[in-house]
C-alpha positions in Angstrom: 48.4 134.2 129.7 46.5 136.4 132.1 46.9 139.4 133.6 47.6 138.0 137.3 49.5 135.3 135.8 52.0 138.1 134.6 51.7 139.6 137.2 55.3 140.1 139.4 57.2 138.7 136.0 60.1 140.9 134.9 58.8 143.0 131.3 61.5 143.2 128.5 63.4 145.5 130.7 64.6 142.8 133.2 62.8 144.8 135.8 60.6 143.1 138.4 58.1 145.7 140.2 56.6 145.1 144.0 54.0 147.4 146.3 53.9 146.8 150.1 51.1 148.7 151.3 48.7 147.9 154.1 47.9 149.0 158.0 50.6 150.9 159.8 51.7 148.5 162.4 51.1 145.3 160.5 55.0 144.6 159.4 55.7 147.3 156.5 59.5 147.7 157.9 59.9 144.2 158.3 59.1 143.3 155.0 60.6 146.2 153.3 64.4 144.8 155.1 63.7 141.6 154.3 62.8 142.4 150.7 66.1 144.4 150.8 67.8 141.4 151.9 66.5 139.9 148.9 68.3 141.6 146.4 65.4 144.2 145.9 66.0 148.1 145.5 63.2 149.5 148.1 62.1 152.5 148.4 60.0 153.6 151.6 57.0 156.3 151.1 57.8 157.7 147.2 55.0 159.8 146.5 52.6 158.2 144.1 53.2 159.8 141.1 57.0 159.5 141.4 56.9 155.8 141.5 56.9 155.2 137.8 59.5 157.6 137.1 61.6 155.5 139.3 61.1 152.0 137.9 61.5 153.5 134.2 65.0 154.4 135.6 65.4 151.3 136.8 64.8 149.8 133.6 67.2 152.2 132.0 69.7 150.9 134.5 70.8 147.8 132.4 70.5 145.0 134.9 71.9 147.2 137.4 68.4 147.3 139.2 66.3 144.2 138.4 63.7 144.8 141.4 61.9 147.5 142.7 60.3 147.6 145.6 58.0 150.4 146.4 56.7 150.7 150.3 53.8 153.3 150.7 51.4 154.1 153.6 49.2 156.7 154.3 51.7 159.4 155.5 50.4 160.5 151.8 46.6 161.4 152.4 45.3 161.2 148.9 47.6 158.1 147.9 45.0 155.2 148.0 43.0 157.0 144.5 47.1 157.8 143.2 48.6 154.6 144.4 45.9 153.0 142.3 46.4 155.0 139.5 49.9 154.5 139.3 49.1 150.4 139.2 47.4 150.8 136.7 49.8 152.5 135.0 52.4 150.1 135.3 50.0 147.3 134.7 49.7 149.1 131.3 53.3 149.9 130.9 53.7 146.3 131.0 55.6 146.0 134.6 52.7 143.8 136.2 53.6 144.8 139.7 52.9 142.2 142.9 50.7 144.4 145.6 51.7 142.7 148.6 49.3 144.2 151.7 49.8 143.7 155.5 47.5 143.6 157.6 46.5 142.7 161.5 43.5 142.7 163.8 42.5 145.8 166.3 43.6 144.1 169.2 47.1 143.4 167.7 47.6 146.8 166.5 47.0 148.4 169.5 49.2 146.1 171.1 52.1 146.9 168.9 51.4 151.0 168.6 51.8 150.8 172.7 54.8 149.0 172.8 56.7 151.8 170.6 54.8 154.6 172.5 54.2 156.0 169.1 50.6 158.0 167.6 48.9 156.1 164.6 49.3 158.2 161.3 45.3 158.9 161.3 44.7 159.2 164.9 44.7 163.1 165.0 42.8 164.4 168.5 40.9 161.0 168.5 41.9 157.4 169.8 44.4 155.1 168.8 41.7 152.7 167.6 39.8 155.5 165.9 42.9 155.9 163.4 43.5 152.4 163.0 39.3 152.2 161.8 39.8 155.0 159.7 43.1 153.6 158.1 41.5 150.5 157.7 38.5 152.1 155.9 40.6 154.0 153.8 42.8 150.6 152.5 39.7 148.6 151.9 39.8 148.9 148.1 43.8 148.8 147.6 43.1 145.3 149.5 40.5 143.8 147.5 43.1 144.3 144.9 46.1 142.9 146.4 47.8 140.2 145.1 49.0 138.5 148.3 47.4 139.7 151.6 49.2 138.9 154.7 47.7 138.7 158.2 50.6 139.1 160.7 48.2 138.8 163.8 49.7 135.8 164.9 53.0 135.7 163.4 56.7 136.1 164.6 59.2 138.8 162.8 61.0 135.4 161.5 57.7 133.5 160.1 56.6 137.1 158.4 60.0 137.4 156.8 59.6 133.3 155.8 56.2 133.9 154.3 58.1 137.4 152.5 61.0 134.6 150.9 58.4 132.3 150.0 56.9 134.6 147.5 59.5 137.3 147.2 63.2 135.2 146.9 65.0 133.2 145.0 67.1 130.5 144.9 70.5 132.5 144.4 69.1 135.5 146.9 68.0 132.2 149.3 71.7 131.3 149.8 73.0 131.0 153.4 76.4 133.7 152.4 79.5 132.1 154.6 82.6 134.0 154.6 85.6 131.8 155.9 88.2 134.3 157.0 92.1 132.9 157.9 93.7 135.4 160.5 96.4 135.4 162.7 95.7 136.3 166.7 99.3 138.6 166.9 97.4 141.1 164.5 94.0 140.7 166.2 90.5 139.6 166.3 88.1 140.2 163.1 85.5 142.6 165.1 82.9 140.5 162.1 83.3 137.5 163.2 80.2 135.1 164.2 82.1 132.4 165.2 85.7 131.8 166.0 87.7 128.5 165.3 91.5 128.2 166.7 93.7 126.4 164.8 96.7 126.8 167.2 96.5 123.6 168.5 98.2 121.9 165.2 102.0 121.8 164.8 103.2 124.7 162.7 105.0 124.6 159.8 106.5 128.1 161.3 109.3 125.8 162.4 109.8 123.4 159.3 112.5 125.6 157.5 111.3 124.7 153.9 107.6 125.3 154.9 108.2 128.7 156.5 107.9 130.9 153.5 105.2 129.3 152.0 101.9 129.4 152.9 98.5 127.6 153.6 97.9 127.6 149.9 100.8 125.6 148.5 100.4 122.2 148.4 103.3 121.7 150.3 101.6 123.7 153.9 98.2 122.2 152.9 99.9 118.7 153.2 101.1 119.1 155.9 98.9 120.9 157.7 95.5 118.2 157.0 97.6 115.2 157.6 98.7 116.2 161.3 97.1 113.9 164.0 93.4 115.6 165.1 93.3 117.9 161.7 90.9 115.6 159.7 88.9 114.3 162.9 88.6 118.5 164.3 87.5 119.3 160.2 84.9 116.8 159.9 83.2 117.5 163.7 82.9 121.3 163.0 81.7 121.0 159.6 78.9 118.9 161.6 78.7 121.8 164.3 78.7 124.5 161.4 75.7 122.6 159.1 73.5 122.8 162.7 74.3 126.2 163.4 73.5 127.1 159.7 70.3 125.6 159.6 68.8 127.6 162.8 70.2 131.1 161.1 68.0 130.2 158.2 65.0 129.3 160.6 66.0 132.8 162.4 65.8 134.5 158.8 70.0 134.9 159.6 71.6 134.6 155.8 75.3 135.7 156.5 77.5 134.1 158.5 81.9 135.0 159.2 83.6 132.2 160.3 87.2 133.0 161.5 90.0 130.4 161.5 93.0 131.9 163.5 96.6 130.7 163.9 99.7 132.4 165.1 100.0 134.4 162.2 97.4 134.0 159.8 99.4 132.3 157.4 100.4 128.7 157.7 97.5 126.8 159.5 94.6 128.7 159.6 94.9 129.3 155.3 95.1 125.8 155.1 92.0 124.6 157.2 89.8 127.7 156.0 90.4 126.3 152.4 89.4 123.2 153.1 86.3 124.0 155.2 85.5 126.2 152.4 85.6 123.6 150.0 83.5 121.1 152.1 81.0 124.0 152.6 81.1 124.9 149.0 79.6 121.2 148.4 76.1 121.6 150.2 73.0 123.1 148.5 71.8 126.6 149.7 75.1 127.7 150.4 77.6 130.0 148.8 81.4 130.0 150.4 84.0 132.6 150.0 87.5 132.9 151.3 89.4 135.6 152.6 93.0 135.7 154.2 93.2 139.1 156.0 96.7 138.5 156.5 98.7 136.9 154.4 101.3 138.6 153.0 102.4 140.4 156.0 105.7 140.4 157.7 
């Protein structure tokens, strides 16, 4: 096997080892949160020769930290020799780190460095295109050895982050996250909800006196909560609703999504229909479903 088929592959340690490097302006940010959305432990702008010290204590973590992301630029004048160095270090340490280098043309850059109102790093006394030539000078050698060079001229914050999961993700860290969350309106809204489904309009089993202490988990509620008229016909057309809105999050690079189910009193109703819109959820691929009642159990 070579060395840039090894390359990005976890060592013995369990530890996978990334570099995002490139121009300032081209999208180091963006792919350092998206990488942290990942599952990977970044760190932005470690000085060089600190960078191995930290992914040896990654690997001493014990599956605590399984990737490390390293993000450097040239806030650290003399890092493009050191940053090389320290590849080559890991290389030899067995780590095989992915180089990942961003990159975008003059025109872009400029563009971008207005918008914020902010100085290039290399600029100094000169102009704003004389620190982005310099910079770019300066890079040519780490990016001759990159192993993925992205242009992000003409891409969106959502197709940079795409092209990041592409190379970057994995299945488990690809999962759309759903939280299904039962609550009652008499204690309040969830301030985290994304969307909000009202159950109130089914009969509740409030009322039935051998329902009422139970809840939307015993077999009993459940019953009689899915078999009132509306309940099965409501469940199947927002499960519908809910697989449309999930795929444009995923095109929007949006992994997590809280979906409240309200009743009266968070206990009957909404308990029932979150476990069962949980367990129709829990059945499509790419998705990972939990359940949480904030408030059953209270008076």
């Amino acid at each position: 096997m070579t060395d840039e088929e090894t390359r990005g592959r976890p060592d013995k340690s369990g530890v996978e080892v990334a570099v995002v490097t490139g121009l300032s302006g081209a999208g180091r940010s963006t792919a350092a949160k998206c990488l942290e959305d990942l599952g990977w432990f970044v760190v932005d702008n470690l000085p060089p020769e600190l960078i191995a010290t930290m992914v040896e204590l990654g690997a001493q973590a014990r599956g605590v930290i399984t990737k490390v992301a390293v993000v450097m630029d040239v806030r650290s004048r003399a890092f493009t020799d050191d940053l090389a160095s320290v590849i080559r270090d890991l290389d030899a340490r067995g780590y095989k780190p992915r180089v990942l280098f961003l990159e975008a043309t003059d025109d872009v850059l400029i563009r971008r460095f207005e918008q914020v109102r902010r100085s290039h790093p290399m600029q100094a006394d000169g102009r704003l295109i004389d620190g982005i030539k310099a910079e770019r000078d300066l890079l040519t050698p780490l990016r001759e050895e990159a192993d993925l060079v992205v242009d992000t001229t003409g891409l969106s914050v959502h197709q940079l982050r795409a092209k990041i999961e592409d190379v970057f993700g994995t299945e488990s860290s690809l999962q759309t996250r759903v939280t299904v969350l039962s609550f009652g309106y008499k204690y309040g809204l969830p301030m985290d909800s994304d969307l909000v489904m009202d159950v109130r309009f089914l009969p509740n089993p409030f009322w039935i006196p051998e329902l009422r202490d139970q809840t939307g988990k015993d077999p009993e509620v459940r019953n009689y909560v899915l078999t009132q008229e509306g309940a099965d016909e409501f469940l199947d057309r927002y499960h519908d609703l809910l697989r449309l809105i999930g795929a444009g999050y995923r095109r929007e690079g949006k992994r997590y999504m809280t979906l409240a189910v309200g009743c009266t009193g968070g206990k009957h109703r909404s308990v029932a229909i979150a476990e069962e819109l949980a367990r129709r959820m829990s059945t499509e691929d790419g998705t990972a479903v939990k359940v949480v009642h904030r408030d059953l159990g209270r008076e």
